[in-house]
C-alpha positions in Angstrom: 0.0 0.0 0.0 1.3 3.5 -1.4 2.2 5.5 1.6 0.1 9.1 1.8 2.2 12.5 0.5 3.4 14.4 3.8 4.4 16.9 5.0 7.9 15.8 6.3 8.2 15.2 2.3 7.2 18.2 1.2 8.4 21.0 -1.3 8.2 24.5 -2.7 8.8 25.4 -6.3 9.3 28.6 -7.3 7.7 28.7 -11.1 7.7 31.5 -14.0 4.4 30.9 -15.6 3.1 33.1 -18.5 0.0 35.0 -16.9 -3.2 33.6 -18.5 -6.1 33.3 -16.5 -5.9 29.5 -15.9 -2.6 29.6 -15.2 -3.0 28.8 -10.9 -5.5 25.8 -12.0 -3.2 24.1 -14.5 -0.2 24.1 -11.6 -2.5 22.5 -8.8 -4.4 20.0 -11.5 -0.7 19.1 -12.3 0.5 18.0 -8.8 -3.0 16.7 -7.7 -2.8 14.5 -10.9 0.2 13.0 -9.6 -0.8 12.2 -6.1 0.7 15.3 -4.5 -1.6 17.4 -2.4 -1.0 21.4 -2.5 -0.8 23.0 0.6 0.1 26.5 -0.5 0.7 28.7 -3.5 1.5 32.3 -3.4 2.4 34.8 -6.4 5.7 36.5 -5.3 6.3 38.5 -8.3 3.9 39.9 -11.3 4.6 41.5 -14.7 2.9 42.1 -17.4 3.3 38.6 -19.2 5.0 36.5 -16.5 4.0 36.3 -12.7 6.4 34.0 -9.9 4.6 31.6 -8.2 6.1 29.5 -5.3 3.8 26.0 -4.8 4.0 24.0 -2.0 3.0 20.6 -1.7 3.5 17.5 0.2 4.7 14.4 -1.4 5.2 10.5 -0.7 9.1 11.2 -1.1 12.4 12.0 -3.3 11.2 10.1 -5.9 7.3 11.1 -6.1 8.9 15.3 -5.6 10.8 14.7 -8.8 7.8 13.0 -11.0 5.7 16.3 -9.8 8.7 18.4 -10.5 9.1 16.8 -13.9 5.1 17.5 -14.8 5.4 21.2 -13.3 8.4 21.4 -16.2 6.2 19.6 -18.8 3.2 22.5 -18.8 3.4 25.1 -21.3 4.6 28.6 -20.4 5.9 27.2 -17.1 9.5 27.4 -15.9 11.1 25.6 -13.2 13.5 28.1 -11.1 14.3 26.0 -8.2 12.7 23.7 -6.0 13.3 23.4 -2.3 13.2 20.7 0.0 11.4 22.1 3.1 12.6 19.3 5.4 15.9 20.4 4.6 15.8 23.6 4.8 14.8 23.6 8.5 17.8 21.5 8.9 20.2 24.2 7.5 23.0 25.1 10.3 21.3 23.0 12.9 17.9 23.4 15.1 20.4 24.5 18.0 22.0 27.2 19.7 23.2 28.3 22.9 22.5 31.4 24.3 23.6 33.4 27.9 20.6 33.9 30.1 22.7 36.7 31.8 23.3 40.1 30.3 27.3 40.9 29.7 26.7 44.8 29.3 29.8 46.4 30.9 32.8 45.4 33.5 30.9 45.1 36.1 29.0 42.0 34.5 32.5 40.5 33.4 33.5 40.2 36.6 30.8 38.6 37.9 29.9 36.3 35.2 33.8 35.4 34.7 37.0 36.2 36.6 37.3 36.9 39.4 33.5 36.6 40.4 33.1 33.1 39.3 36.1 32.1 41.6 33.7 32.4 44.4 30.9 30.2 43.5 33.3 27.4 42.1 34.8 27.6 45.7 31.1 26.6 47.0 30.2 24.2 45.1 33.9 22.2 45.7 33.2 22.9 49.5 29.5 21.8 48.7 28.8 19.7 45.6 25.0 19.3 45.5 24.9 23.2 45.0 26.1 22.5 41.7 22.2 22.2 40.6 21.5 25.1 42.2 24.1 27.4 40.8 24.7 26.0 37.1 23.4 24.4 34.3 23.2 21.0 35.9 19.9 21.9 37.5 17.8 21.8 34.6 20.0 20.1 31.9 19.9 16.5 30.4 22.0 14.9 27.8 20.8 13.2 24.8 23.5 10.2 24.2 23.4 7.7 21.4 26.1 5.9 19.6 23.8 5.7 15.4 23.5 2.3 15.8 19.5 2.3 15.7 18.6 5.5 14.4 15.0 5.5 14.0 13.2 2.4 11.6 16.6 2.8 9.8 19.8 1.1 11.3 22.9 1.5 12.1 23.6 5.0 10.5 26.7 6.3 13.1 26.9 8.9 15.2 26.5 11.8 12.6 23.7 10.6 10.8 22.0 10.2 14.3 22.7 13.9 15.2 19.9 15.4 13.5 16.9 13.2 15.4 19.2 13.6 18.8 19.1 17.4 17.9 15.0 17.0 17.5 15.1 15.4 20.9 16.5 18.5 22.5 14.1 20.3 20.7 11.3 18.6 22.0 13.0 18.5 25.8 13.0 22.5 25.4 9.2 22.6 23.7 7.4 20.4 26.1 9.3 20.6 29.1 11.3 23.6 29.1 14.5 21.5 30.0 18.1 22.5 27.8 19.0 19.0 26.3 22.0 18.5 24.5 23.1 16.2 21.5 26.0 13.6 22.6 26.4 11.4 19.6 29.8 9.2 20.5 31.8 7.5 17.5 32.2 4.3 19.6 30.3 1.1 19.4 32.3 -0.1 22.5 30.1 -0.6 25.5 32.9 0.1 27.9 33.6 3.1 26.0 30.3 4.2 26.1 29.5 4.0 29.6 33.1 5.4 30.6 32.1 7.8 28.7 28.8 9.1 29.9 30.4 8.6 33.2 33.0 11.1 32.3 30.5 14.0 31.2 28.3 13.3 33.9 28.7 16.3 36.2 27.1 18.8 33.9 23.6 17.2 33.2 21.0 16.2 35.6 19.5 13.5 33.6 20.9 10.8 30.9 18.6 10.0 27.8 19.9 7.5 26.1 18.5 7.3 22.6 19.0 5.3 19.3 21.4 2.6 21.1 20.8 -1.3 19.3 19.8 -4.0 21.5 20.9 -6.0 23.2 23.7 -3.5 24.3 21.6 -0.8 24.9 20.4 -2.9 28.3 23.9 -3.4 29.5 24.6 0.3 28.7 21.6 1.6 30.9 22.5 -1.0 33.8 25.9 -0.2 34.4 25.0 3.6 34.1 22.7 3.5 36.8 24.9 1.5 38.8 27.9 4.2 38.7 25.7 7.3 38.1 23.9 9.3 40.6 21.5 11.0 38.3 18.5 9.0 36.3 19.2 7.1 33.3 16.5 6.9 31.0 16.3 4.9 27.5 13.6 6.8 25.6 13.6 3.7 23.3 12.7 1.7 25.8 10.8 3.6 28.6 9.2 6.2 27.2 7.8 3.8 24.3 6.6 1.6 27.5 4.7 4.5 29.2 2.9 5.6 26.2 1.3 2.0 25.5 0.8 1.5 28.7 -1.2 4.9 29.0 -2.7 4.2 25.1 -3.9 0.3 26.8 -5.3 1.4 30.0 -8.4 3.6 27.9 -8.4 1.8 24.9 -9.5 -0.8 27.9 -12.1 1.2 29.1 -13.3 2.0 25.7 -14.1 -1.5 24.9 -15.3 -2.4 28.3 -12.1 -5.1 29.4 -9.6 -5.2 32.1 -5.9 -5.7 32.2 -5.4 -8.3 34.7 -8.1 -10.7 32.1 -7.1 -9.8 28.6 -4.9 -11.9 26.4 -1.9 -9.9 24.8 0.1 -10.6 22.3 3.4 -8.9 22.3 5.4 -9.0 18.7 8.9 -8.2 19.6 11.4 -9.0 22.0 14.1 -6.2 21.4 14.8 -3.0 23.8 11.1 -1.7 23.4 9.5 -4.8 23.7 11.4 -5.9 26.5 10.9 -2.6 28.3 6.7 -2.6 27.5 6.7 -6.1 28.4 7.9 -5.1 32.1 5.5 -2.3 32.6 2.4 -4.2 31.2 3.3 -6.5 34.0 4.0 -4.1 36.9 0.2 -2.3 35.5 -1.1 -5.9 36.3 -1.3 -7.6 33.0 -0.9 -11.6 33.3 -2.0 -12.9 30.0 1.4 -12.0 28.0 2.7 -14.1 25.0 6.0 -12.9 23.2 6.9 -13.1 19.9 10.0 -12.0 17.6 11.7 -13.1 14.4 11.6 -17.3 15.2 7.9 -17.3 16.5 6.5 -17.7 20.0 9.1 -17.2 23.1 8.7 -20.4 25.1 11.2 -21.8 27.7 11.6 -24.9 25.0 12.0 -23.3 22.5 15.3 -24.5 20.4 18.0 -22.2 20.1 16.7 -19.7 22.8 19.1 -16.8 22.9 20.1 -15.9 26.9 18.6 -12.6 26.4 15.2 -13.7 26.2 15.3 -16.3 29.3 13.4 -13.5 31.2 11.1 -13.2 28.8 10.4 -17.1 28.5 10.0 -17.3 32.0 8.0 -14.5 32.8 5.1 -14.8 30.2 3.2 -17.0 28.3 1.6 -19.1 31.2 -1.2 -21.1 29.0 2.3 -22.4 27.5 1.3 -21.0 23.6 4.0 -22.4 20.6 4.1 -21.7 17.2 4.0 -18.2 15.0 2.9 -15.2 16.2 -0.3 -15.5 13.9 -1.3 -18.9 15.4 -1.0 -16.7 19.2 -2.6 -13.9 17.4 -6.3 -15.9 17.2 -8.4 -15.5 20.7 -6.3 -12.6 21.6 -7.8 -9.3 22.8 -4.9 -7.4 22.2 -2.2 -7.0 20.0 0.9 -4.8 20.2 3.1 -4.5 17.5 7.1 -3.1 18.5 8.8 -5.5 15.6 8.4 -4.8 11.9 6.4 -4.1 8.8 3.6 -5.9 7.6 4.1 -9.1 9.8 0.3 -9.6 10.1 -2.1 -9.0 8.1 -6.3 -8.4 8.3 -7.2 -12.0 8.1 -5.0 -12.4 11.2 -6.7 -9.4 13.2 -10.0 -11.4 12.8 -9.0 -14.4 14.5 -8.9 -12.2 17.4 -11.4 -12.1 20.5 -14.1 -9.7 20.1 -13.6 -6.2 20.6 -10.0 -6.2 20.1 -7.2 -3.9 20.2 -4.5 -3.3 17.5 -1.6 -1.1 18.2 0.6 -1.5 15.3 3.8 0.7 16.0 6.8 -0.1 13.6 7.9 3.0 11.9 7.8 4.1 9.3 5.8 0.9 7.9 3.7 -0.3 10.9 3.0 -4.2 11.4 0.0 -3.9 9.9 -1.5 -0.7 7.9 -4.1 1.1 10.8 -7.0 1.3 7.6 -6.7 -2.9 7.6 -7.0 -3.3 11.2 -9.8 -1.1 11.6 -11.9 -3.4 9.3 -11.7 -5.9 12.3 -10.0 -4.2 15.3 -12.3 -1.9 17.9 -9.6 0.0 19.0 -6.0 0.9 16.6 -3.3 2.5 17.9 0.1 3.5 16.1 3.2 5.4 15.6 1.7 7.2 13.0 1.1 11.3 12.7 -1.4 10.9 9.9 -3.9 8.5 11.8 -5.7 8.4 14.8 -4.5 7.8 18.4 -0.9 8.0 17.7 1.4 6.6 20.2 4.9 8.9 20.7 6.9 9.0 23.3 6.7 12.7 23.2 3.5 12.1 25.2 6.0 10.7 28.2 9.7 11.7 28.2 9.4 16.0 29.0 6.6 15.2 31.6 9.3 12.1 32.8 12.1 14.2 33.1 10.6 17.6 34.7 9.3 15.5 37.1 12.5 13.6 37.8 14.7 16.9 37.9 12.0 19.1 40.2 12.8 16.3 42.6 16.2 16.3 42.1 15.9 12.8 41.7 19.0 9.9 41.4 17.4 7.6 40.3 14.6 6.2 38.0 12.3 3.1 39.3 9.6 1.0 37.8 7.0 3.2 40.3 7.6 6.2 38.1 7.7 4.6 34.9 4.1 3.7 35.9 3.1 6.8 37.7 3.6 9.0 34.5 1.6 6.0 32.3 -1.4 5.9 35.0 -1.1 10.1 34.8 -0.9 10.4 31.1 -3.8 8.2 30.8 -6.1 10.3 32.8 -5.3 13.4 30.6 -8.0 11.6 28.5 -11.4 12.1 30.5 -14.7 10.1 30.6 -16.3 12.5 28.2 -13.6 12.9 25.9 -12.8 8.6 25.4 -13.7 7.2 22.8 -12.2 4.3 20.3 -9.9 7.5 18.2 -8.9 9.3 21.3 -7.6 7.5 24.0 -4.1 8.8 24.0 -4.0 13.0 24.3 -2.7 15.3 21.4 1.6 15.7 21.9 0.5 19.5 22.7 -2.3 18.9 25.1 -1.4 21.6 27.1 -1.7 19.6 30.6 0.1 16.5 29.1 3.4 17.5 30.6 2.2 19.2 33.7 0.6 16.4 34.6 3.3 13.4 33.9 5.8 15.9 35.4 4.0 16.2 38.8 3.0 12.2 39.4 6.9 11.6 38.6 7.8 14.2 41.1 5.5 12.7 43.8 6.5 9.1 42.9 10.6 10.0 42.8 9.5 11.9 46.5 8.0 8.9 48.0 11.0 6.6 46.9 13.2 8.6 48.8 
């Protein structure tokens, strides 16, 4: 199935076109004929004969902006002068900067801001270390670590390929949460390298998010970080993904009537998100839990069980299920999908219990496309922008972290994990549930506030 033109594809052409009046129809008939979708069109320029027109559209990608190009070029009287990848250009120079929250207006500030004021305060916090958070940066500042070897749906990319989404992270950190996040993308695939050096960069952040790391290491990176570090270590990958379908499962549960501790879930894979939802579904009270990845069904017999998934054997699966994930698939109530494209189809999602829920979250391609499993599924959830009740960990990580450093917290624990899924998913009121809304908008205004303050109680209590 053809993917729908977006946005995040989407270009601006700027066109000399001879002025007749049917000149604006012929450019938009020519882009909708090939499947683009015109989202805005301005005349910059007019003359007599000739007027400049910049047209906007979204597209499908590369290869669908340069058949719409090409037809632009193919209408009569119309000149193509450039054509501008919007994506792209936002990119230009970075989404970054750093600026001083201080004024440096005369002397008097350079003295205090530097030399020899600044002598004085570094004095304090040697004699006094925790008043580092008090009196710098650390206080509200989180690091955004990866190494490229999972960048998004798309691999092992490296370190500067990953810098752009670890920039887009920050971004978010600041949108959402008002918290300064900054890219760390390390050119080391070494785990001891990794962690020794997080360790070493430590004492300016408040807060580790580690992002875009490939499993299985990622889980040895986080554990030994938390073990050396006193500040939380959160993998978004992992955590945050875990929240969010938590949350998205609690009122898709109310909408079709069912509760957690009596459904039948299905689970398609096993990695660092998997894992990590698997762990909060069972601390939210789910018992019901069969696992699947790559070679089926995980099952304490199964052959060639890989150590990393003896946890997983022994901790679900308890009316002892064997086979594919389609065979699990029939009788299930739920469905969630953190694996790859296309792994089930519509035929599968009607074997399912009645009333079923489909969250189908492998980007870009989701394990199954959202308009098939609504044809059988009550409830669908993905990772998706362009459909209903997307699941993104935006919903969880600023709400996570502003909670974690208002309590100037050390550490993170299961209890908050699951305090900021219970919180997100009673943004969503009574009157407001319903199968296409049972996660909240990424900028419902209380999303944040609210995750933020049940972290901040929860990291409290554990004190």
């Amino acid at each position: 199935m053809a993917s729908a033109p977006s946005v995040s594809s989407s270009i601006t052409a700027r066109l000399q076109v001879e002025a007749r009046p049917t000149a604006v129809s012929e450019l938009t008939t020519a882009i909708e004929r090939e499947g683009g979708i015109v989202t805005a069109l301005d005349v910059t320029a007019s003359g007599h004969e000739r007027i400049t027109v910049d047209v906007t559209c979204a597209t499908r990608g590369e290869a669908h902006a340069s058949d719409i190009v090409e037809a632009l070029r193919m209408l009569d009287g119309v000149t193509v002068e450039r054509v501008s990848d919007r994506t792209f250009l936002l990119h230009l120079g970075g989404k970054l900067s750093v600026e001083s929250k201080v004024p440096l207006r005369n002397r008097d500030d350079l003295s205090m801001v530097y030399t020899p004021g600044v002598a004085r305060v570094c004095e304090a916090i040697a004699a006094h270390p925790e008043d580092a958070r008090r009196l710098t940066i650390k206080r509200n500042t989180v690091a955004v670590v990866t190494d490229g070897t999972a960048v998004l749906g798309l691999g092992n990319l490296g370190p500067l390929a990953a810098l752009p989404v670890m920039e887009g992270k920050a971004v978010l950190f600041k949108r959402f949460a008002d918290i300064d996040a900054f890219p760390i993308a390390l050119d080391t695939t070494d785990i001891d390298q990794i962690v020794e050096a997080v360790c070493a960069i430590a004492p300016v952040f408040a807060g580790i998010n580690l992002e875009d790391i490939s499993a299985p290491r990622c889980f040895e990176i986080e554990r030994r970080l938390r073990e050396r570090l006193d500040i939380p270590v959160f993998h978004d990958d992992q955590h945050g993904t875990a929240i969010v379908v938590v949350a998205a499962l609690t009122n898709a549960l109310r909408v079709v009537e069912k509760k957690l501790p009596e459904v039948r879930i299905v689970l398609s894979g096993a990695g660092a998100a998997g894992t990590a939802v698997l762990k909060l579904l069972l601390a939210a009270g789910a018992r019901d839990v069969v696992v699947a990845d790559i070679d089926g069904v995980v099952h304490p017999a199964r052959a060639g069980l890989r150590p990393e998934l003896d946890w997983t054997a022994a901790s679900t699966n308890p009316r002892g299920v064997t086979g594919t994930l389609r065979a699990a698939l029939a009788g299930a109530d739920v469905f969630v999908g953190v694996s790859a494209p296309d792994v089930i189809d519509g035929d599968d999602v009607a074997t399912m219990a009645p009333d079923a829920i489909v969250f189908a979250l492998a980007n870009p391609r989701p394990e199954i496309e959202p308009e098939v499993a609504a044809l059988h599924a009550a409830v669908v959830g993905t990772g998706r922008s362009d459909f209903a009740n997307q699941i993104n960990n935006v919903l969880a990580f600023p709400g996570v972290f502003r909670g974690l450093l208002d309590a100037q917290s050390h550490r993170i624990t299961e209890s908050m994990l699951l305090a900021a899924a219970q919180a997100l998913a009673s943004v969503v009121h009574d009157d407001e549930l319903n199968p296409t809304y049972i996660v909240p908008s990424v900028f419902h205004p209380d999303v944040t506030a609210v995750v933020a303050a049940a972290v901040e109680q929860a990291a409290r209590a554990a004190v």
